[in-house]
C-alpha positions in Angstrom: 110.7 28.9 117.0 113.1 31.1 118.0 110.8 34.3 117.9 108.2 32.4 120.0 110.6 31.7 122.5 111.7 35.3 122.8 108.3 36.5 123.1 107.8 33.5 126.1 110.5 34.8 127.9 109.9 39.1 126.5 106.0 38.3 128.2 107.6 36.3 131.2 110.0 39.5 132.0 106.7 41.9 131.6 104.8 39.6 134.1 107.5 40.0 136.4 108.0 43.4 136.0 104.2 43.6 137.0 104.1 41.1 140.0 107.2 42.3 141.5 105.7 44.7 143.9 103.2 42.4 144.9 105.9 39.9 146.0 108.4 42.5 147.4 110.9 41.7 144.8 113.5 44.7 144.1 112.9 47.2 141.4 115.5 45.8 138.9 118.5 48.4 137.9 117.8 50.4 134.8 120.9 49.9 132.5 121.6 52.7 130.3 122.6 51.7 126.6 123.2 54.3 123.9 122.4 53.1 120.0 124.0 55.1 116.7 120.6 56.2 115.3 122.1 56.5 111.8 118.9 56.1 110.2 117.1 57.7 112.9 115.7 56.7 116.1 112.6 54.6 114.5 114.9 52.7 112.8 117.3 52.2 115.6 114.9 51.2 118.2 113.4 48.8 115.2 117.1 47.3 114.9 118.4 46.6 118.0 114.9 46.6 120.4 115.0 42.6 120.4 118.6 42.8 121.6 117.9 44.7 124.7 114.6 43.0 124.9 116.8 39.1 124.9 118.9 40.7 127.6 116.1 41.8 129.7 114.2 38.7 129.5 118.1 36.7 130.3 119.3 39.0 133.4 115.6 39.7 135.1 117.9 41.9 137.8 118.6 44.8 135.3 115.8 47.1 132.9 117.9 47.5 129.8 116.6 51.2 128.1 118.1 52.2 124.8 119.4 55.8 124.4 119.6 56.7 120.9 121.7 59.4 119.3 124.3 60.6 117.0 128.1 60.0 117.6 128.8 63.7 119.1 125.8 62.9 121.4 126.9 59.7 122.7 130.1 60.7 122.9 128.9 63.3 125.3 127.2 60.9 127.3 130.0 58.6 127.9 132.4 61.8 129.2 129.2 62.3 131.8 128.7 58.9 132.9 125.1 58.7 131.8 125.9 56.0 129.7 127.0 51.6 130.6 126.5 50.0 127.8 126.9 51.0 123.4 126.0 49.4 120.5 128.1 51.7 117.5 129.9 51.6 114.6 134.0 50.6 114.8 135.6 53.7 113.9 133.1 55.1 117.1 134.3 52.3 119.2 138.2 53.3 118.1 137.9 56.6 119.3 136.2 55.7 122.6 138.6 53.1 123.6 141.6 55.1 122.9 140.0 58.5 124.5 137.4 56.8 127.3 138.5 53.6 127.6 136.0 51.8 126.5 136.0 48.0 125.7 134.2 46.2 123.1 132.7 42.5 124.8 131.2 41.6 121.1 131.1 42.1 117.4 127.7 42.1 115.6 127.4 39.9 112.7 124.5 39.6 110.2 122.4 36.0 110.2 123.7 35.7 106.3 126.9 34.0 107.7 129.4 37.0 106.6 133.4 36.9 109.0 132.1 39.7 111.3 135.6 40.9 110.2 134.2 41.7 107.0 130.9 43.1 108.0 131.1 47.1 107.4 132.3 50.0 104.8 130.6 52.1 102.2 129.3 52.4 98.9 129.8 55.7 96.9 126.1 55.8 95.0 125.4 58.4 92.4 122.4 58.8 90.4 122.2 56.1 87.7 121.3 58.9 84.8 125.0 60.1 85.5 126.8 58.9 82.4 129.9 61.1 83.3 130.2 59.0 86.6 131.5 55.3 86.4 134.7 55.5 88.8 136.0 56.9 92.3 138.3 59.2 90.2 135.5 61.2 88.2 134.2 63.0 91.6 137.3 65.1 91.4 135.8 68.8 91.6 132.4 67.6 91.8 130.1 67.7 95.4 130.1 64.7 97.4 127.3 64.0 100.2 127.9 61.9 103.3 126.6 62.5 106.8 129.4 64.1 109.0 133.0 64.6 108.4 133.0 61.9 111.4 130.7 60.0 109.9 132.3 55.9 109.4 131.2 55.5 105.9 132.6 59.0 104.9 136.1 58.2 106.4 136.4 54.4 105.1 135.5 56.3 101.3 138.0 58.6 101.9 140.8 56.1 102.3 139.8 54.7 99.1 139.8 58.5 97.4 143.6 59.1 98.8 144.3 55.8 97.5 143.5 56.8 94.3 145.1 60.6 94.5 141.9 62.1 95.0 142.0 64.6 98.2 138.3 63.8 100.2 138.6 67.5 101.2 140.2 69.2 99.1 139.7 67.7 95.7 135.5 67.1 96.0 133.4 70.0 98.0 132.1 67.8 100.9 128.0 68.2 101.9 127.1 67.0 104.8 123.5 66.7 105.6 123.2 65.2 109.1 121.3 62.2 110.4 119.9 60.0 109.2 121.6 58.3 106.0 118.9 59.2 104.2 119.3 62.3 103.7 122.2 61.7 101.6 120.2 60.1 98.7 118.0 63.2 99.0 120.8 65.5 97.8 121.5 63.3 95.5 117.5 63.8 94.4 117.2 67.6 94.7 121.0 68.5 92.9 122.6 69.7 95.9 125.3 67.0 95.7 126.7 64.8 92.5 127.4 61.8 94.7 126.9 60.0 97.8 128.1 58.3 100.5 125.9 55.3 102.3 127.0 52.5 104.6 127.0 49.1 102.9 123.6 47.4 102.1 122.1 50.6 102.8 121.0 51.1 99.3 119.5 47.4 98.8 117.6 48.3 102.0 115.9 51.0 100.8 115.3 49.8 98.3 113.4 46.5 99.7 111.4 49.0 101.5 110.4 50.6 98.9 112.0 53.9 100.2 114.2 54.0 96.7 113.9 52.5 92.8 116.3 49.2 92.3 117.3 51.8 89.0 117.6 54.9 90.7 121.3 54.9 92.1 124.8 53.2 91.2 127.4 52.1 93.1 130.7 53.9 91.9 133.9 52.0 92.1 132.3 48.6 93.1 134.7 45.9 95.0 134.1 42.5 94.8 133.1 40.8 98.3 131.7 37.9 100.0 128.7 40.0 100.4 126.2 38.5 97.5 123.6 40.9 98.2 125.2 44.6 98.6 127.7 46.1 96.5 130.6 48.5 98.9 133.1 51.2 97.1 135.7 50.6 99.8 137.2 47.6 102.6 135.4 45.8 105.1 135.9 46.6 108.1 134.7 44.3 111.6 130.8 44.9 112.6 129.3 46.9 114.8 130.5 46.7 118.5 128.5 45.8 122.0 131.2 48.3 124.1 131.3 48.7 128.0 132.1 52.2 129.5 135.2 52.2 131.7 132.9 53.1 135.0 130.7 49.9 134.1 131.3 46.9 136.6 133.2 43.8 135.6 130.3 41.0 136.8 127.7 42.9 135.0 129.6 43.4 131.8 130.5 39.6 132.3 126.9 38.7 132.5 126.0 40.6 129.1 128.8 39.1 127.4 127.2 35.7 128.3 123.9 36.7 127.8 125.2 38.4 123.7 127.3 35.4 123.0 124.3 32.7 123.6 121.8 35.1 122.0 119.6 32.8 119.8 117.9 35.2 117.4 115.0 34.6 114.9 115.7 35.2 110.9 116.6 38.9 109.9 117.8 39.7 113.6 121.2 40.3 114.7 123.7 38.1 115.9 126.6 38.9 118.4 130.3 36.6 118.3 133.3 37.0 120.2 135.3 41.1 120.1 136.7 41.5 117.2 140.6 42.8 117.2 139.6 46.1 115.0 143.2 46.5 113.7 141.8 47.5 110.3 139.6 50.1 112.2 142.6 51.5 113.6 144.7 51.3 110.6 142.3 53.2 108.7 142.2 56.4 111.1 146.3 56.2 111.2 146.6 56.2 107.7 143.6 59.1 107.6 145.3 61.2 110.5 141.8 61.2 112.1 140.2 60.7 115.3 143.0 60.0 117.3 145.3 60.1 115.1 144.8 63.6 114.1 148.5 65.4 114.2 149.4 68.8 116.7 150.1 71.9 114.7 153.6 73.1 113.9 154.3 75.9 116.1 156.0 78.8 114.5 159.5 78.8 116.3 159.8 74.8 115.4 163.1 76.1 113.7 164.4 78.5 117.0 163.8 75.3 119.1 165.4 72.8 117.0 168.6 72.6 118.3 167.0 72.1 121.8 164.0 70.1 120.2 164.5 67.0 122.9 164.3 69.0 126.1 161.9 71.5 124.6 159.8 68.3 123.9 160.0 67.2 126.9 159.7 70.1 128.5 156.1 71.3 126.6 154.7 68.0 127.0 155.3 68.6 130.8 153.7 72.0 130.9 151.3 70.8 128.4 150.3 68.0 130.9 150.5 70.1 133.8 148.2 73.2 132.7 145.9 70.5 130.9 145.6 69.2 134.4 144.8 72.6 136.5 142.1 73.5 134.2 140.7 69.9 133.7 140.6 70.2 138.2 139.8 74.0 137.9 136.2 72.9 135.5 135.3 70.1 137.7 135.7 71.7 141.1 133.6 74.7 139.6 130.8 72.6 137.9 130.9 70.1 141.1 131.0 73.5 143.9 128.0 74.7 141.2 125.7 71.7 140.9 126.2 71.6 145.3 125.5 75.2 145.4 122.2 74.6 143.7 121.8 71.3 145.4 121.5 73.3 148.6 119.3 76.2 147.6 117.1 73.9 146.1 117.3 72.1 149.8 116.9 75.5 151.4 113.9 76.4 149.4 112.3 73.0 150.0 112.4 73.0 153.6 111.2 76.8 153.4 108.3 75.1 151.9 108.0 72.8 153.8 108.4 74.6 157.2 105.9 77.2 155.9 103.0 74.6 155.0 103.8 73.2 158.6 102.9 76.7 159.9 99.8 77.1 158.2 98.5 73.3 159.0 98.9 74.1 162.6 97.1 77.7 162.1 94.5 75.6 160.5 94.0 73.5 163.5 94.2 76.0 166.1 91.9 78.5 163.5 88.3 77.6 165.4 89.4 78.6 169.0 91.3 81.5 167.7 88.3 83.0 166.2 86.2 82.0 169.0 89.1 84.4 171.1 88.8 86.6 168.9 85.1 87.2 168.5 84.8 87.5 172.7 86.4 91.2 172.6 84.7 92.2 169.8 81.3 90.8 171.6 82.5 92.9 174.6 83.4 96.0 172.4 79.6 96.0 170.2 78.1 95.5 174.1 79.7 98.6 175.4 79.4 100.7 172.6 75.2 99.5 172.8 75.4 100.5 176.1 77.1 104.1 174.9 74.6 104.7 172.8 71.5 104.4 175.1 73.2 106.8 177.5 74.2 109.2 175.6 70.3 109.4 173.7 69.4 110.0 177.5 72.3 112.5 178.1 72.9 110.7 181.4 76.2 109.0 183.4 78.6 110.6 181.4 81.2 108.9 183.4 79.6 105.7 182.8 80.5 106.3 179.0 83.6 107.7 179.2 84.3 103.9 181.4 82.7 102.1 178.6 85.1 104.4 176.1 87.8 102.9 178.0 87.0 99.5 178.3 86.7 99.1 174.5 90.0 100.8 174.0 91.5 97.8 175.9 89.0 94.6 174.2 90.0 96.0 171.1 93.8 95.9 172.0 93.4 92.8 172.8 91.9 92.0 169.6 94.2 93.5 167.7 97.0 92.1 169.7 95.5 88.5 169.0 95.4 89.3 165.4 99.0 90.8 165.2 100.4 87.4 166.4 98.4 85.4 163.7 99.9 87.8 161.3 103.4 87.4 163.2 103.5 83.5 163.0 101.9 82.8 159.7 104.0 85.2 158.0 106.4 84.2 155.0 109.6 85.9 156.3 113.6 84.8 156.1 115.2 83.2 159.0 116.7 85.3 161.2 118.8 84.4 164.4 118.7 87.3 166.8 119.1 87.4 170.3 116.3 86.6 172.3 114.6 86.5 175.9 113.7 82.8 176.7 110.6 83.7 179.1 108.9 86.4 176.1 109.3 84.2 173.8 107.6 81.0 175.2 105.1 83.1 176.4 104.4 84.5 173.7 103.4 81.1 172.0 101.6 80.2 174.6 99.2 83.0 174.2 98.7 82.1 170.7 98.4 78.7 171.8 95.8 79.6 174.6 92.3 79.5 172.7 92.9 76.1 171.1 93.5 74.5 174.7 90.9 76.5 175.7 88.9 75.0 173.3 89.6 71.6 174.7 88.9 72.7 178.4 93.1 72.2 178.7 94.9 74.4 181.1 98.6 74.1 180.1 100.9 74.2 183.7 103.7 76.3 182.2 107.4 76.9 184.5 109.2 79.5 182.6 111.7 81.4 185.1 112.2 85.3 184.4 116.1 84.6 185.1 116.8 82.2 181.6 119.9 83.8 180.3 119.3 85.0 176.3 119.2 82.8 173.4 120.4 83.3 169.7 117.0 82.2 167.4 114.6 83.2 165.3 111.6 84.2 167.2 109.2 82.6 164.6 110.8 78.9 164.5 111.4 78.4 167.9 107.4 79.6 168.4 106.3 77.1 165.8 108.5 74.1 167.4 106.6 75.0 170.6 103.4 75.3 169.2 104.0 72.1 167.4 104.7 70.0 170.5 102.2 71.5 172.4 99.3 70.7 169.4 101.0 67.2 169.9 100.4 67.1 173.5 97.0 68.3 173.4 96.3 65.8 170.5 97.3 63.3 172.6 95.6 63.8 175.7 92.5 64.0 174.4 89.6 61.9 175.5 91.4 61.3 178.5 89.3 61.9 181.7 92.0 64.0 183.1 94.0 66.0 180.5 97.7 67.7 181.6 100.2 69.3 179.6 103.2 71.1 181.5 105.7 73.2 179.4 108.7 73.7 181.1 111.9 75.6 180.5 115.2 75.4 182.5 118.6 75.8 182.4 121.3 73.2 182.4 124.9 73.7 181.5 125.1 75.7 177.9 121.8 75.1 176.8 118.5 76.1 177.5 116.1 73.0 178.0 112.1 73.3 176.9 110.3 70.0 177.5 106.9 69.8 176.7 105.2 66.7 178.4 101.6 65.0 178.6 99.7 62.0 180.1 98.5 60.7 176.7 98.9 57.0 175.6 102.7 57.4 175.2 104.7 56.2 172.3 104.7 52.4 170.5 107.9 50.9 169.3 106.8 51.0 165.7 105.9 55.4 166.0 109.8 55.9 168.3 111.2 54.2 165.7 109.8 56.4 162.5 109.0 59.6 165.1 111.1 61.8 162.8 110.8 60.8 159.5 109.5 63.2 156.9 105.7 62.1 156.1 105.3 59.4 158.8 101.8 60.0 160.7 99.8 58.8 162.4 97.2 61.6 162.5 94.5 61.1 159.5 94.9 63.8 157.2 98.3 65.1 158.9 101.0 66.3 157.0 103.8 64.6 158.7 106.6 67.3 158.4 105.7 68.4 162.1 108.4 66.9 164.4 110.5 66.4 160.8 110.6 70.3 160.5 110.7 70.8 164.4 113.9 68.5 164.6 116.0 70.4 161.5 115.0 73.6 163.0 116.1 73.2 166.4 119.3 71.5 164.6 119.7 74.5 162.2 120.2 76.7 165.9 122.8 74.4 167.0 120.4 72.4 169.3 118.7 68.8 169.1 115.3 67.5 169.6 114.8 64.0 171.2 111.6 62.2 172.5 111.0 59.7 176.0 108.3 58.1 177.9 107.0 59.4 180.8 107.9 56.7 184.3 104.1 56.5 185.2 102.0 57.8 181.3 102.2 59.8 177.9 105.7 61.1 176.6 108.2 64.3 177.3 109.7 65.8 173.9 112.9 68.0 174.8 114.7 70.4 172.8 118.2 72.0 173.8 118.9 75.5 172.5 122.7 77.0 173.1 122.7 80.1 175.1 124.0 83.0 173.4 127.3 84.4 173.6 128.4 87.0 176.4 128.2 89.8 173.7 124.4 88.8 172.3 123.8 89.1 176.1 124.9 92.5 176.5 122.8 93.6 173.6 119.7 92.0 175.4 119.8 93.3 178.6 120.8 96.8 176.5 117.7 96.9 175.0 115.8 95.9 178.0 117.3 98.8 179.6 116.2 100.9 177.0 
């Protein structure tokens, strides 16, 4: 009964998941939870997926993912952050509450009814053809397999070594193989080790699946427990702990705690009570001198600094603290300064991107009347060289040629001069702020944006005074703004029985003003309110990064970009450039001199 109703309420969260959008419910918030894959990640995600899939089902606001990994790996990701939630074995949940804080909000217990203070520790397994091998004492000198020297199992078979005057490290030639477990049995198959070391009930599992023969292995030094079913070479120790990182918030590790403790699982799943207190955990690793309780090596002038050993204590823990403290600040300012360094390039490269595809999309639009300008000179230059030709078969009007000569010298100028400024304004080059005459410049853009109104029988009323004091821009960007608001502006006045467009460009205070204004249908409330958002349009096919772009350049040169209704129709867009300073002055009207 229990299974059915997980899967009800497993299918009611996936129908929610699916509907939500529809219904304009939030995404939930994904909840990262990292899982000790000891037997790999099938396994873990085999074990503990009906956990995270309860608590998914109980708090709909959150998407519970499992992280699965090793104890070096997790580790990791709880020093990042990347990690809220762990489900791990005690002597892992030690070491993170004493170096990361971490608190465990409950203890995993199995369905068979065992204390889930007696729920974990190891069994020493050898191969069952051993004869020499009945007792913890006969590995001394021999090779003994476990996982990692951090490995739970390996240090709760340890203490039971010592206890017994075996050294774990010194006595027995440790070989570890890694995750998962199972790769301690195979070393115990291929020779490479003499014994093992397992978790509890890790052997009977294996061998229910088949994975092992029920008269392959032996348990060495077998303890008697509550445990009917497994057979453990050392103490019990609490189960498995549900931990909260230290960065995790109190109400949502209250709500999991809630949702664990009235977890109603179906036969063969886990089961979650209140914390456990762990003490034997932590006496374990004190009397190992593990984890955190792994002793600072003797200095060599121990005996120099023995009469003064109080103040020299205190004195090295100081400078121990204080250096420990510069270099932790030193690491994070340089990774934090790093990751915003390449934050900002990336940013920089984007909007490069960005800026250039704006360039070309408004080449694109304006690309039939430009080659319609184009193609009139070179009509006018194939016309007068005809017209060469004929006179010059009849040897006549030599004047009248060398007048023709001349007059495609100047269409093809103008050709070229047309085609220069394509190259100019489509090209790929770096920003570079230089000073720069107000009155070229604008004109300038207007003569590459000539054919296109052209095009659109649009005669653009332009004001732009000889007198504007010099400017500090890139050439390039301010043309494409212009160009931009002017494609705008003709966009929107067409179809209109009468179109106008005025560019005008003044002075007021600091700032050099360009406002680009039309008669069109003006602005809505909805398109002011999102007129500068990256891809808003309302052009079909547009890109919308035009006035996005426009507004960070003219923002990048110090200035700002802002949009009104006309009093009687259509809309002015205004951009304020800063003049240039008294010294980019004098080099203007230097190299205007010159």
């Amino acid at each position: 009964m229990f299974r059915r109703a997980r899967k009800i309420l497993a299918l009611s969260a996936v129908l929610a998941f699916w509907i939500a959008p529809f219904v304009g419910a939030a995404q939930p918030t994904e909840i990262r939870v990292g899982v000790l894959a000891y037997l790999g990640l099938e396994e873990a995600e085999s074990a503990w997926e009906p956990t995270l899939a309860y608590l998914n089902a109980t708090l709909p606001g959150y998407r519970f993912t499992m992280v699965a990994g090793n104890v070096a790996f997790l580790t990791a990701a709880v020093a990042a952050h990347r990690l809220d939630f762990l489900i791990t074995n005690p002597g892992h949940y030690l070491e993170l509450k004493i170096d990361y804080s971490a608190s465990a909000l409950a203890t995993e217990q199995d369905l068979d009814g065992f204390a889930s203070g007696e729920s974990v520790g190891a069994a020493v397994v050898a191969l069952d053809r051993r004869k020499d091998l009945q007792h913890l004492t006969d590995l001394r000198g021999l090779k003994l397999a476990a996982v990692a020297p951090d490995a739970f199992g390996f240090r709760a078979a340890s203490r039971e070594l010592q206890d017994r005057g075996v050294d774990p490290l010194k006595d027995v030639s440790p070989v570890f193989v890694g995750y998962p477990a199972g790769g301690v049995l195979d070393a115990l198959r291929s020779g490479r080790a003499d014994a093992g070391i397992i978790r509890s009930c890790l052997l009977e599992k294996l061998i229910g699946q088949g994975k092992a023969d029920a008269d392959e292995f032996k348990v060495l030094g077998r303890k008697p427990t509550d445990i009917a079913t497994c057979q453990v070479s050392t103490r019990l120790y609490p189960g498995w702990a549900f931990v909260k990182v230290a960065q995790t918030s109190a109400p949502l590790a209250d709500a999991v705690t809630r949702a664990l403790l009235g977890m109603q699982p179906g036969p063969g799943d886990k089961i979650w009570t209140e914390p456990n207190d762990y003490q034997t955990v932590q006496e374990l690793y004190r009397s190992l001198k593990v984890g955190p309780y792994a002793p600072f090596t003797r200095l060599g002038m121990a005996d120099l600094l023995w009469p003064y050993r109080y103040a020299a204590a205190l004195v090295g823990m100081a400078a121990l603290w204080w250096v420990s403290h510069v270099i932790r600040v030193a690491q994070i300012i340089r990774r934090r300064t790093r990751e915003l360094e390449e934050a900002h390039e990336l940013a920089r490269l984007k909007d490069a991107k960005m800026e250039h595809a704006m360039r070309l999309s408004l080449m694109g639009e304006m690309a039939s009347s430009l080659a319609h300008e184009i193609n009139q000179p070179l009509a006018s230059i194939l016309s007068y060289a005809r017209g060469c030709e004929r006179r010059l078969a009849h040897g006549e009007d030599v004047d009248g040629v060398r007048e023709a000569i001349g007059r495609i010298a100047v269409q093809a100028e103008r050709a070229g001069d047309i085609v220069h400024r394509m190259r100019e304004f489509v090209r790929k080059n770096p920003a570079r702020q230089e000073p720069l005459e107000p009155a070229a410049m604008f004109r300038d853009a207007l003569a590459l944006f000539e054919p296109s109104a052209a095009a659109h029988e649009l005669r653009v009323k332009a004001e732009v005074p000889d007198s504007l004091p010099p400017v500090l821009a890139d050439r390039v960007q301010i043309e494409e703004v212009t160009l931009n608001l002017l494609q705008n502006a003709l966009e929107a006045v067409d179809g209109q029985p009468e179109k106008r467009v005025r560019l005008v460009v003044t002075q007021e205070g600091s700032s050099i003003v360009v406002a680009v204004s039309d008669n069109g249908p003006g602005l809505s409330p909805a398109a002011r309110e999102r007129l500068f958002e990256a891809f808003h349009t309302t052009k079909p096919g547009g890109l919308g990064l035009g006035l996005s772009l426009s507004r960070s350049i003219v923002e990048a040169h110090g200035g700002r970009l802002s949009a009104d209704e006309n009093a009687q129709r259509g809309a002015t867009f205004r951009f304020y450039l800063p003049i240039a300073q008294n010294e980019a002055q004098e080099n203007v009207q230097e190299r205007a001199l010159v």
